[in-house]
C-alpha positions, 0 to 999 in steps of 0.5 A, a space after each residue: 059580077 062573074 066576069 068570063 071571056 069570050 065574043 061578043 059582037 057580032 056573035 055571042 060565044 063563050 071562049 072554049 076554055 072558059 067554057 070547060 072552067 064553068 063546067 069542070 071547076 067552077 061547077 056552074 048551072 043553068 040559070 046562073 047569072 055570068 057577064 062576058 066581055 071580048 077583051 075590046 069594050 063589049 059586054 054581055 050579060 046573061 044567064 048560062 045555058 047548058 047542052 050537053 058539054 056546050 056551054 052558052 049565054 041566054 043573052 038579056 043584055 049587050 053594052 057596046 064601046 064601055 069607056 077605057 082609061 082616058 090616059 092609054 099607058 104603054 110601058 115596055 120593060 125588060 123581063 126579069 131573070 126570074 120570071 115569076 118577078 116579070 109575071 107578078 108586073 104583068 099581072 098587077 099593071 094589068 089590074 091598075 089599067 094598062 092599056 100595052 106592054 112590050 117586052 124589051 131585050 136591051 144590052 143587059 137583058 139576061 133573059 132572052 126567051 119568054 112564053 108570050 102566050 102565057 103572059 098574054 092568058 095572065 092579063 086575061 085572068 088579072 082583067 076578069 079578076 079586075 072587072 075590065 072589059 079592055 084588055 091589055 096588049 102583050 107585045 113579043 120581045 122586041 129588041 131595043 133598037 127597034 122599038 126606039 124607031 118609031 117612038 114620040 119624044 113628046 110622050 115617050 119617057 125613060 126610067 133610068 137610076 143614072 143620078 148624074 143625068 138631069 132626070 124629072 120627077 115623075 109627079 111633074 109629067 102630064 097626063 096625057 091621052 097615050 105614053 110611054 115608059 121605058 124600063 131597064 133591066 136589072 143593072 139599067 140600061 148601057 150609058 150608050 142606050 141612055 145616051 140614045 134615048 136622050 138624042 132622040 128627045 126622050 126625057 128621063 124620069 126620076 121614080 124617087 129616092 129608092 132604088 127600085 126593082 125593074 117589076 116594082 118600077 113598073 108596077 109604080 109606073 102603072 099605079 101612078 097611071 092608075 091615079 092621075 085617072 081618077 083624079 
């Protein structure tokens, strides 16, 4: 299946850029086979018509509401000095699934600006790639306090390397309908944010023996996800 983006409900309509890549790169014709989805259950299925430089779907098949994931994953994770690192993360969650991503600025956040816009075409090109038709939603930064406001304790869990501090593992969580991981920065988060965390109910998890990189725990957050919905 190629897979492209654009509306599908009510209207049918190819993404603009997505119509200059068929033309100019992907140098397709009239006739091919294509799917578009819109990012929010809906697909299309059809063959390509051409006109002049307009591109469009001869329709022959719409599915409405496609399934998601049962386990909506949200992880909000501080974006790495080097921004290739935080870009692989979003890529590769992306693929495996998840359903938010918020970028958080905490007390050792060294990176302080982000192309969010960029971020947010990644996880278009990773869920075509990938064959999803739910795309992910890319949050701006957003500063360690805030997001903590209106956070549930019952579903919300914090990764941290403090090994002094009672921390569960991660094979011991449930799977649950919506959760929340937290993830530092390089150096984790201050003992004053994890002692936050901690007055307000969250519970702190343990990603094994290693320590891992900020992108690496996020993607081994976003792969765990992954599995416990197929099991």
């Amino acid at each position: 299946m190629k897979l492209f983006f654009g509306e599908v409900v009510p209207e049918v309509k190819i993404n603009g850029e997505e119509q200059t890549h068929i033309v100019k790169v992907l140098r397709m014709r009239s006739g091919e086979e294509i799917a578009l989805t819109d990012g929010k259950g809906n697909l299309a299925k059809g063959t390509l018509l051409f006109e002049g430089k307009k591109v469009s779907l001869d329709v022959q098949e719409i599915q409405e509401h496609l399934p998601n994931f049962p386990t909506q994953l949200h992880i909000a994770i501080a974006p790495t000095k080097n921004i290739d690192r935080i870009e692989f993360f979003v890529e590769k969650a992306t693929e495996m699934g998840i359903a938010e991503i918020t970028l958080l600025q905490t007390e050792k956040t060294e990176r302080k600006n982000l192309n969010i816009d960029k971020l947010r075409k990644q996880t278009i090109a990773a869920s075509k790639q990938s064959l999803r038709f739910h795309f992910p939603k890319v949050n701006d930064l957003t500063k360690f306090s805030d997001f903590i406001k209106d956070i549930n304790p019952e579903t919300t869990f914090v990764a941290h390397c403090d090994e002094n501090l009672e921390r569960t593992d991660l094979k011991q969580i449930n799977a649950q309908k919506n959760i929340t991981f937290l993830i530092g920065p390089e150096g984790d988060f201050s003992p004053n944010e994890i002692k936050i965390l901690a007055e307000k109910g969250v519970k702190a998890v343990s990603l094994g023996n290693q320590r891992l990189r900020t992108e690496t725990a996020g993607v081994f957050v976003a792969a765990w996800n992954y599995f416990i919905n197929f099991e």
